[in-house]
PADRENPA-932333 format. One record per residue: residue in one letter; x, z, y of N, C-alpha, C in turn. Coordinates in Angstrom, 1 decimal, decimal comma. Each point is the difference from the previous one (the first is absolute). Layout:
residues N
{"a" {X Z Y} {X Z Y} {X Z Y}};
...
This chain:
residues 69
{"x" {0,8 0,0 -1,2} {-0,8 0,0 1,2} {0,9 0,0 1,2}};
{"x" {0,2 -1,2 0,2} {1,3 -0,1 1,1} {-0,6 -0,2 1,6}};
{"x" {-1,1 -0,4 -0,3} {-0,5 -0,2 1,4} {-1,1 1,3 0,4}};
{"x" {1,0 0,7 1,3} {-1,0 1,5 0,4} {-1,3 -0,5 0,9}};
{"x" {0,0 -1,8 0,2} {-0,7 0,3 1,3} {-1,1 -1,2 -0,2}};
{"x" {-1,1 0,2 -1,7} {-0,7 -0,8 -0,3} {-1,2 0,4 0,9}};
{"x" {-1,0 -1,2 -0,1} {-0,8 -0,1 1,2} {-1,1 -0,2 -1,6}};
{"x" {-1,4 0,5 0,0} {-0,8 0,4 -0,5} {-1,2 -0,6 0,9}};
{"x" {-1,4 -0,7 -0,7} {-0,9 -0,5 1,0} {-0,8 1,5 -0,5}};
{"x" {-1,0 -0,2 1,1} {-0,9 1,4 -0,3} {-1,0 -0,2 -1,4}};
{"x" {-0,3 -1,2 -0,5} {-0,4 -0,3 -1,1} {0,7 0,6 -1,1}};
{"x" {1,0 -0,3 -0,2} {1,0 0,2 -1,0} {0,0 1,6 0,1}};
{"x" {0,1 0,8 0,7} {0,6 1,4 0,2} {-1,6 0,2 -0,4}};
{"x" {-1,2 -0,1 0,4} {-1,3 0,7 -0,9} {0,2 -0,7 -1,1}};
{"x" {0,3 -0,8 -0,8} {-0,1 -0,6 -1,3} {1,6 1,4 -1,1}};
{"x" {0,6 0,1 1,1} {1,2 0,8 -0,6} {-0,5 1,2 0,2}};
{"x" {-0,9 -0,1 0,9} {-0,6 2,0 -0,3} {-0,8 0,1 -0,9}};
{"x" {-1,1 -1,1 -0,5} {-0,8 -0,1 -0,8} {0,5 0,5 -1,7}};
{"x" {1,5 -1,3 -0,1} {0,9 0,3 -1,2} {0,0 1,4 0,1}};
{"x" {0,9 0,8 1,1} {0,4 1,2 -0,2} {-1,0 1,1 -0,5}};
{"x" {-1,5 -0,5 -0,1} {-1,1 0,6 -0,4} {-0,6 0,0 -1,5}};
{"x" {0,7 -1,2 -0,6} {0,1 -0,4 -1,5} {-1,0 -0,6 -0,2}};
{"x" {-0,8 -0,6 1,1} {-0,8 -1,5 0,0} {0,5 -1,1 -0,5}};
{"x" {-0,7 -0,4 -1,0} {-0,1 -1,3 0,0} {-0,3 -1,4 0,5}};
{"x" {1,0 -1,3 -0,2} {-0,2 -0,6 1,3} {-1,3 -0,5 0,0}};
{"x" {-1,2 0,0 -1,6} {-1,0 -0,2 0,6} {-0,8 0,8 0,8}};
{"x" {0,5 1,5 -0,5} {-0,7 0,8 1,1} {0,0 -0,3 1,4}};
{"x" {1,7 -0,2 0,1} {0,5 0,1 1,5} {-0,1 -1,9 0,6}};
{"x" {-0,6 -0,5 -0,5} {-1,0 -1,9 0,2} {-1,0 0,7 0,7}};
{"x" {-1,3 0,6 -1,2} {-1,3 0,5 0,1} {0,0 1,1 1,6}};
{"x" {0,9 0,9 0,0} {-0,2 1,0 1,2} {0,5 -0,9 1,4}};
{"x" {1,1 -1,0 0,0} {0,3 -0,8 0,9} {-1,0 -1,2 0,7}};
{"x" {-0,8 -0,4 -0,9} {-0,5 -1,0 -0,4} {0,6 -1,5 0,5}};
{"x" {0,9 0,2 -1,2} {1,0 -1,1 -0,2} {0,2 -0,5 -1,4}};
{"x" {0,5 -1,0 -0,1} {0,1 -0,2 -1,4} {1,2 0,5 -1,1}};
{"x" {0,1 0,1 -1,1} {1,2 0,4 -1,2} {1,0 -0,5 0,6}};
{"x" {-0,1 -1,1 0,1} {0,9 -1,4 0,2} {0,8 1,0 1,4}};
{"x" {-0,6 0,4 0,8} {0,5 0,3 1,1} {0,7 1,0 0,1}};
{"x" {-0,6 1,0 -0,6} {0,6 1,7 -0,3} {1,4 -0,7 -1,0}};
{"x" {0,0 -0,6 -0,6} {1,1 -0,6 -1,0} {1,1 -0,3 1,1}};
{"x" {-0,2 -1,2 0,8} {0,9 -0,7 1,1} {0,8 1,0 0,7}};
{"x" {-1,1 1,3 0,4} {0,8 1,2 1,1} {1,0 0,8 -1,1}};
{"x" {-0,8 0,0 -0,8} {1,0 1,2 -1,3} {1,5 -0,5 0,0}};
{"x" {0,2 -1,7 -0,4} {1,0 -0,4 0,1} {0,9 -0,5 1,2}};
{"x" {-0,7 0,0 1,1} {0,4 0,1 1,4} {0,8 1,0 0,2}};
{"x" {-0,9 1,5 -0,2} {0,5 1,2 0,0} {0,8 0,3 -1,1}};
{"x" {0,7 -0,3 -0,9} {1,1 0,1 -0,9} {1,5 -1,1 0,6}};
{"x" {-0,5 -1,1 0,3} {0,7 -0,4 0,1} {0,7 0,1 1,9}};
{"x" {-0,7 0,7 0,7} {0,6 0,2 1,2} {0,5 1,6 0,0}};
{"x" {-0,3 0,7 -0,8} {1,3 1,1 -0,4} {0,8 0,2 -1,3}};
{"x" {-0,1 -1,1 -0,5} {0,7 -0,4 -1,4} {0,4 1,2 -1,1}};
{"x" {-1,7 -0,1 0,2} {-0,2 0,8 -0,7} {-0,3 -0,5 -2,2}};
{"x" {0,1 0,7 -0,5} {-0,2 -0,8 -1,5} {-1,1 0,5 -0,6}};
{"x" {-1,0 0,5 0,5} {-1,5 0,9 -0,6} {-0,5 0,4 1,1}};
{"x" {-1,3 0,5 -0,1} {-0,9 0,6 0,7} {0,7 1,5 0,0}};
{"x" {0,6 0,5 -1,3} {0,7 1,6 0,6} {0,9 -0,2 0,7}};
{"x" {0,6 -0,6 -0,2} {1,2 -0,4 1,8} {-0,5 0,3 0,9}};
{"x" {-0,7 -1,5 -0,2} {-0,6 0,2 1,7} {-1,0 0,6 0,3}};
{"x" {-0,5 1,0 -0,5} {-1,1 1,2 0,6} {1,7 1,1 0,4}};
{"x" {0,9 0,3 -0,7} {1,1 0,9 0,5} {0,8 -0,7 1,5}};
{"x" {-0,1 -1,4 -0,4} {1,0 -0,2 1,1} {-1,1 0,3 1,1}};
{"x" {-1,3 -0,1 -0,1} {-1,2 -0,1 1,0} {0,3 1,9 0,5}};
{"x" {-0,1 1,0 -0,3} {0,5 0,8 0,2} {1,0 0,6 0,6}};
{"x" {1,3 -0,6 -0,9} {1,1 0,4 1,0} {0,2 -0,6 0,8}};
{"x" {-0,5 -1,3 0,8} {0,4 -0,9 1,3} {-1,8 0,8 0,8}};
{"x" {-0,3 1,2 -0,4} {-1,0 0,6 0,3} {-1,5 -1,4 0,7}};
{"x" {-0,4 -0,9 -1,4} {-0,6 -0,7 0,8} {-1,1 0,1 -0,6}};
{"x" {-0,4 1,0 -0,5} {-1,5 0,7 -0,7} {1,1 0,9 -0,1}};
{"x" {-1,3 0,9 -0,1} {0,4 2,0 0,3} {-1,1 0,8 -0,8}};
């Protein structure tokens, strides 16, 4: 995680709070009202903009760069 100074849309950061809740992305489609397809696109957005390799990464690195609390 080499880059301290990733930029997150505010979609992605509720879709990454959602994760941190242990929703599912159809849950987190259905509560958004968005589609799978979509919740999928951010998931891997948000892995691959803190390079991260799982959803437990990136809910910790979401933490320690304090960006859910």
């Amino acid at each position: 995680m080499n880059n301290p100074r990733i930029t997150l849309t505010a979609r992605e950061i509720e879709v990454l709070d959602l994760l941190s809740r242990g929703l599912s992305s159809k849950d987190i489609a259905e509560k958004l009202f968005i589609s799978s397809n979509t919740v999928e696109y951010h998931r891997k957005q948000l892995l691959r903009k803190t390079e991260s390799k799982n959803v437990a990464q990136l809910i910790g690195y979401a933490f320690r760069k304090r960006i859910l609390s």
